[in-house]
C-alpha positions in Angstrom: 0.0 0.0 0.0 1.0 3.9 -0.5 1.0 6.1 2.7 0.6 9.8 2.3 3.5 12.1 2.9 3.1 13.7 6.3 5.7 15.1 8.7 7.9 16.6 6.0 9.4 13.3 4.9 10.3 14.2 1.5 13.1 17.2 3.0 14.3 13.9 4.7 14.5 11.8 1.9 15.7 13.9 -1.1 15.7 11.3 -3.7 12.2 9.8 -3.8 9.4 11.1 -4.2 6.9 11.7 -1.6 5.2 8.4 -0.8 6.6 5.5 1.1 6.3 2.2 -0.4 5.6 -0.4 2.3 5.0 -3.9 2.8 2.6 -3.9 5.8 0.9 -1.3 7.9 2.7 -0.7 11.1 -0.2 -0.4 13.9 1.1 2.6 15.5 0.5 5.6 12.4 3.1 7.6 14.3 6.1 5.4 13.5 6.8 6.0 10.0 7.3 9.6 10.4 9.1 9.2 13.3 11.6 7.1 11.8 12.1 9.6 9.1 12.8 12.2 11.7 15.4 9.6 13.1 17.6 10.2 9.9 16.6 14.0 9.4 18.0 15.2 13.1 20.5 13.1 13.5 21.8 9.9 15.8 22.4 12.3 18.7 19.2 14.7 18.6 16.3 12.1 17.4 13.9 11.2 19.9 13.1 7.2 18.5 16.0 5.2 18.6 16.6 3.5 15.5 16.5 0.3 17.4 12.9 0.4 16.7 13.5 0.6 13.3 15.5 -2.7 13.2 12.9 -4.3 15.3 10.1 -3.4 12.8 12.1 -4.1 9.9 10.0 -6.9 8.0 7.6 -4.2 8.0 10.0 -1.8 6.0 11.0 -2.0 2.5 14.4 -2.5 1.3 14.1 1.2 -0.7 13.1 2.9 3.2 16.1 1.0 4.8 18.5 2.1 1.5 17.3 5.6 2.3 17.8 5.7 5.9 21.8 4.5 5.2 22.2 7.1 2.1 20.3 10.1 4.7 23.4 8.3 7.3 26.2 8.3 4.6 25.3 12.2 3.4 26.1 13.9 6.8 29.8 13.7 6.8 29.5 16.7 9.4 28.3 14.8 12.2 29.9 12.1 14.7 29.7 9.0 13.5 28.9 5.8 16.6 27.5 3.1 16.7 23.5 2.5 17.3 23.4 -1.3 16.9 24.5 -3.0 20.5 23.3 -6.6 19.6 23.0 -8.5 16.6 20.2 -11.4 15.3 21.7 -14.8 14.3 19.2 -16.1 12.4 20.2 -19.4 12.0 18.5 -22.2 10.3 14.9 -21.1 10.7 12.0 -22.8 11.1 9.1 -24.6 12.9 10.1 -25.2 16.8 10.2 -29.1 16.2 12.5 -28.5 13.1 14.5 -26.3 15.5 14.8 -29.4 18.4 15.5 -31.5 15.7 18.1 -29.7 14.6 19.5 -28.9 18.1 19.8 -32.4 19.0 21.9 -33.5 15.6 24.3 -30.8 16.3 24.4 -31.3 19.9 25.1 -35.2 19.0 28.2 -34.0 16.5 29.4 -31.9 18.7 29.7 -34.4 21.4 31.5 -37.2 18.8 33.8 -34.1 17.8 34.6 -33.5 21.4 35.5 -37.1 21.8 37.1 -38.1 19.0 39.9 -35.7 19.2 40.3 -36.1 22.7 40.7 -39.8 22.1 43.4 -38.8 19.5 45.2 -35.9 21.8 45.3 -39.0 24.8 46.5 -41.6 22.2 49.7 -38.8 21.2 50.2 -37.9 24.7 50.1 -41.6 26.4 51.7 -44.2 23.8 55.2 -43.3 23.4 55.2 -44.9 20.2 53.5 -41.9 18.7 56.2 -39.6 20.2 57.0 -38.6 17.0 56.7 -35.2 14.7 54.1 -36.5 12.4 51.8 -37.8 15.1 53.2 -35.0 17.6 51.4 -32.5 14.9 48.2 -34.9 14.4 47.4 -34.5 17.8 48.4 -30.6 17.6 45.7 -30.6 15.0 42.9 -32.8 16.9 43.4 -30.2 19.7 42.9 -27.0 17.6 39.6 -28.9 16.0 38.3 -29.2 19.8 38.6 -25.6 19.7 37.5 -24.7 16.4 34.3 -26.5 16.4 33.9 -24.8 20.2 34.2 -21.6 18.3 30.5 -21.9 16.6 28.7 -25.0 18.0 27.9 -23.6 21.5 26.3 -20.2 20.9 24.3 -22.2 17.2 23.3 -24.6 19.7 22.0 -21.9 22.1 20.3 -20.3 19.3 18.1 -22.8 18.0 16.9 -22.7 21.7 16.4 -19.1 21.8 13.5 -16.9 20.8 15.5 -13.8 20.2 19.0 -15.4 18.5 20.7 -12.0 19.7 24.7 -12.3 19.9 25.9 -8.9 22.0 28.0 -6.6 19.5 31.5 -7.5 21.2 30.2 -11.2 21.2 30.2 -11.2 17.9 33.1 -9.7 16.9 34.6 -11.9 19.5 33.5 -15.1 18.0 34.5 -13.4 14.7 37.9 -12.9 15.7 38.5 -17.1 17.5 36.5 -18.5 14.5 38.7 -17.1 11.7 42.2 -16.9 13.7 41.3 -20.6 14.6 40.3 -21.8 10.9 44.0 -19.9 10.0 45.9 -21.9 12.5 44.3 -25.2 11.1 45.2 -24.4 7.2 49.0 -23.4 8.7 49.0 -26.8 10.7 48.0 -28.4 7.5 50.6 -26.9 5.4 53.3 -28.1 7.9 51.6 -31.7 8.2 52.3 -31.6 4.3 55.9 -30.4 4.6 56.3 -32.9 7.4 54.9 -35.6 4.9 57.1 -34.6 1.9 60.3 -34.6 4.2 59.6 -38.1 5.4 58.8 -39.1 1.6 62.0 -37.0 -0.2 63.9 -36.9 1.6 63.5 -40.0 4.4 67.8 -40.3 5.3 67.7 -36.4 5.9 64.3 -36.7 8.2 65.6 -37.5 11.5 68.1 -34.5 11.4 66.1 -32.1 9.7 62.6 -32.5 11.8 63.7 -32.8 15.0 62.2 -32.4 18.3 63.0 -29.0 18.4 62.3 -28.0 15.1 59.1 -29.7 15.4 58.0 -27.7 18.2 59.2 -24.1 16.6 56.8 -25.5 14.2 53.9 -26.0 16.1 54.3 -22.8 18.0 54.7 -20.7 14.8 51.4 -22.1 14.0 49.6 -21.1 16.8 50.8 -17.3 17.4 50.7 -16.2 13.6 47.0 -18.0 13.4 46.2 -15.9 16.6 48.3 -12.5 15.2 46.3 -12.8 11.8 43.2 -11.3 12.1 42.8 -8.2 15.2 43.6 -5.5 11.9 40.8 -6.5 9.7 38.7 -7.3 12.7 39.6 -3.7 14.5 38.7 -2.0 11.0 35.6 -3.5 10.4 34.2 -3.2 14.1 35.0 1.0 13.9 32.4 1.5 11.0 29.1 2.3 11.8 26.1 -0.2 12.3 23.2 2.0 12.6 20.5 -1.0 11.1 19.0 -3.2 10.5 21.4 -5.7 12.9 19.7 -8.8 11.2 22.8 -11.5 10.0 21.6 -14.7 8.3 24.3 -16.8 9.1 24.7 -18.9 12.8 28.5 -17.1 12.3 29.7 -13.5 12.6 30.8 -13.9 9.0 32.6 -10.9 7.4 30.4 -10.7 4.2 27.0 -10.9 5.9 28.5 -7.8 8.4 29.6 -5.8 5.4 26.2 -6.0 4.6 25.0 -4.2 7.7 27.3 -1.0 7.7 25.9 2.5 6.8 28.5 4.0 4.9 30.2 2.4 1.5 34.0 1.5 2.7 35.7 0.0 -0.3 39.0 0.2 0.5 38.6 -2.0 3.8 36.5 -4.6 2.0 39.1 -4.7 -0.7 41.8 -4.7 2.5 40.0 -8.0 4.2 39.1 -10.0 0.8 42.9 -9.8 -0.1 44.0 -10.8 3.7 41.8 -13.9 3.6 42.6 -14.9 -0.2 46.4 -14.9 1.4 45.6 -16.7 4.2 43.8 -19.2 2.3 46.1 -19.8 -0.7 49.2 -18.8 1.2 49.1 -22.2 2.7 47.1 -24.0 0.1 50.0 -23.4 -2.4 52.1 -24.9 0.0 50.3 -27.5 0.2 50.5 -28.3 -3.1 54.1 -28.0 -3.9 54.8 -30.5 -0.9 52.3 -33.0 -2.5 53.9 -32.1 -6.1 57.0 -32.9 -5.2 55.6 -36.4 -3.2 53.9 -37.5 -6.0 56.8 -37.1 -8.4 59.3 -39.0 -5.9 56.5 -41.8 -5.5 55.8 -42.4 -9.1 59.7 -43.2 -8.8 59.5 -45.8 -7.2 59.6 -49.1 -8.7 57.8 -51.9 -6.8 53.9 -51.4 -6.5 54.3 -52.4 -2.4 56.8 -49.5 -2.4 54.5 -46.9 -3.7 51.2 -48.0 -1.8 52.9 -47.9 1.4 54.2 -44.4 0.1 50.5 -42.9 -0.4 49.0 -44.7 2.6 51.2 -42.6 4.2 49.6 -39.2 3.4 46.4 -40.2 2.3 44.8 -39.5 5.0 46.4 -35.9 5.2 45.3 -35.4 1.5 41.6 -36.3 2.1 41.5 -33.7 4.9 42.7 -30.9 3.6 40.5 -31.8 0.1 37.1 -31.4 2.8 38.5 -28.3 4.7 40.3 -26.1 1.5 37.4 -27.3 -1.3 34.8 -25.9 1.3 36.5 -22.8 2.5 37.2 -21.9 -1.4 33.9 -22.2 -2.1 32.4 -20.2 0.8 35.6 -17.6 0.8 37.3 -18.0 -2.9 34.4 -18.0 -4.9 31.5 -15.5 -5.8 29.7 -16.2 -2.6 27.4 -13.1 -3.2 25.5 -14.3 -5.9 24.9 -17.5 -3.7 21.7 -17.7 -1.5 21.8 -17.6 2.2 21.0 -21.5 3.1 23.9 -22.7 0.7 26.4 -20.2 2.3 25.1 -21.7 5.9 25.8 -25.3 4.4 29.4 -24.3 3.0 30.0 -23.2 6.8 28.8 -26.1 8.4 30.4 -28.6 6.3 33.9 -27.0 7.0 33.2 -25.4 10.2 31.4 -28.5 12.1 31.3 -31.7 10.0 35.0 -31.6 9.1 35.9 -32.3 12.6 33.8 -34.5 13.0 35.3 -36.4 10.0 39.2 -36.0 10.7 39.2 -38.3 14.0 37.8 -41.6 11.7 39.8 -40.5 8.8 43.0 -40.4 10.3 42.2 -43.8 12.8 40.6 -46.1 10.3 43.9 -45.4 7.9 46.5 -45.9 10.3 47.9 -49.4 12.1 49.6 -47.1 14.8 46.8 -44.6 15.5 43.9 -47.6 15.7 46.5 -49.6 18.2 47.3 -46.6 20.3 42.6 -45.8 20.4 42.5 -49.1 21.5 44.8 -48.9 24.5 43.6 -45.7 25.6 40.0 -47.3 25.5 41.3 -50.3 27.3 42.7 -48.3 29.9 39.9 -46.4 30.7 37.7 -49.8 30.9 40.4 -51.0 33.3 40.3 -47.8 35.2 36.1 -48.2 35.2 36.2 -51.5 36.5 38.8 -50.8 39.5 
């Protein structure tokens, strides 16, 4: 329906004409013009907050919402702040069973995530037979996935429980900030698992010198503090521009994209800044990656018995299928034209890499390995002799 100009909206909104297209009637005839007075005095001087806008805004069009950010971007003059103090986490909507349902599969995941890596981190740490770098950076990478799926699960499972699925502002650029600098340790330990992989392979009399104990651990390390060094720029230049509404994300993740989406005012150069930092972080690695398992596939295909080159590729097999799930999910959610994409097959991308990933890298690396599946089994004997004494 049209609604008739009143309250002098058109001074307020130079660049339509002067009737409002709406979806619905709001009950209250007063709040229309009241959130056109909200952009024409100001953030400091109105007297509705624009919070009521965002909490109306399926009643709003996307031309009155376009309007209220161009009314925000064309007073350079005043101070800029923040009006949005919580964000809605949509989620994967729907009916409240479809929600429990839902709740109860991740909830199950998370659980088998939770305890497959342990199992893996107390197989490395107990069996002294896995005292070595390549298992010594397997159950590194078992204990980052604990954290990384921790990252997301726990506030997507409180959401689907939640009638308001609000995230505070600094909660989500919190969860922002350990999601990604988390999902950038796990592609460094990756691209030191494959290093580790072509040493063994190339160059297996130089191995024992070149990977040692100490070297291994300077690895791991260097992992951990540039994954956690990463990302506090782009995430301190995104969190100072302004969020004045709507503050509605459909995602289950403060993702960068959906939040660009939310600011007031056009900033190109730091959305050009943060694309380039993540295609770096991504293919940085993932070229690395890829030159280790160049150069292992050459000096396999040297080899000339068939035993010789099976037990070769059993070796990092289970490595390659691993980073295959993680790197051909993140490039499609970070590498590719994600924009064009719909909503619910950007949530999928995320889950798959963010949640069912870990979930997968516990069986992937025990069912393909003698020593890993003998070590599981004497951890879980010990804890059944423990239970019974």
């Amino acid at each position: 329906m049209r609604l008739a100009n009143t309250h002098n909206n058109s001074s307020a909104f130079p660049t339509t004409n002067s009737k409002l297209t709406l979806f619905k009637p709001h009950p209250n005839p007063d709040f229309y013009s009241r959130a056109v007075q909200c952009c024409k005095h100001g953030m400091n001087e109105d007297r509705v907050q624009l919070k009521q806008v965002q909490n109306h805004k399926p009643f709003l069009s996307s031309d009155l919402m376009e309007n209220i950010r161009r009314n925000f971007a064309l007073e350079p003059n005043r101070s800029i702040r923040h009006t949005v103090t919580e964000f809605v986490l949509l989620g994967f909507p729907g009916h409240r069973e479809m929600q429990n349902l839902f709740f109860f599969l991740i909830l199950v995941v998370y659980i088998l995530t939770l305890l497959g890596n342990g199992a893996i981190v107390c197989a490395v740490k107990w069996d002294k037979q896995l005292h070595t770098p390549m298992y010594i950076l397997l159950g590194n990478f078992a204990f980052l996935e604990i954290w990384y799926v921790s990252s997301t699960v726990p506030n997507l499972l409180a959401n689907f429980l939640s009638e308001t699925k609000t995230i505070s502002f600094s909660g989500c650029f919190c969860q922002f900030y350990f999601f990604f600098s988390l999902g950038t340790t796990e592609c460094f330990f990756l691209s030191v698992m494959a290093y580790d992989r072509y040493l063994a392979i190339c160059r297996p009399l130089h191995y024992p010198t070149i990977m040692t104990g100490r070297f291994c651990a300077n690895l791991i390390s260097a992992c951990w503090v540039s994954g956690f060094l990463c990302y506090p720029v782009p995430i301190v230049l995104i969190s100072q521009l302004p969020f004045c509404g709507p503050n509605i994300i459909d995602h289950f993740v403060c993702d960068p994209g959906p939040l660009f989406a939310l600011i007031c005012v056009p900033a190109p150069v730091i959305k050009l800044i943060c694309y380039t930092f993540n295609s770096m972080i991504i293919f940085g690695p993932f070229l690395s990656i890829l030159g280790s398992y160049t150069l292992v596939l050459r000096a396999v295909l040297r080899v000339p018995s068939g035993a010789g080159r099976h037990k070769a590729f059993s070796t990092c097999g289970s490595h390659l299928v691993v980073v295959s799930l993680f790197y051909g999910t993140l490039m499609v959610m970070y590498v590719s034209p994600t924009s064009g994409n719909p909503a619910g097959m950007q949530k999928i991308v995320t889950l798959v890499y963010s949640v069912v990933t870990p979930l997968l890298n516990p069986l992937i690396y025990s069912l393909r390995n003698k020593d890993m599946k003998n070590a599981l089994r004497k951890v879980l004997g010990g804890l059944k002799i423990s239970q019974s004494t």
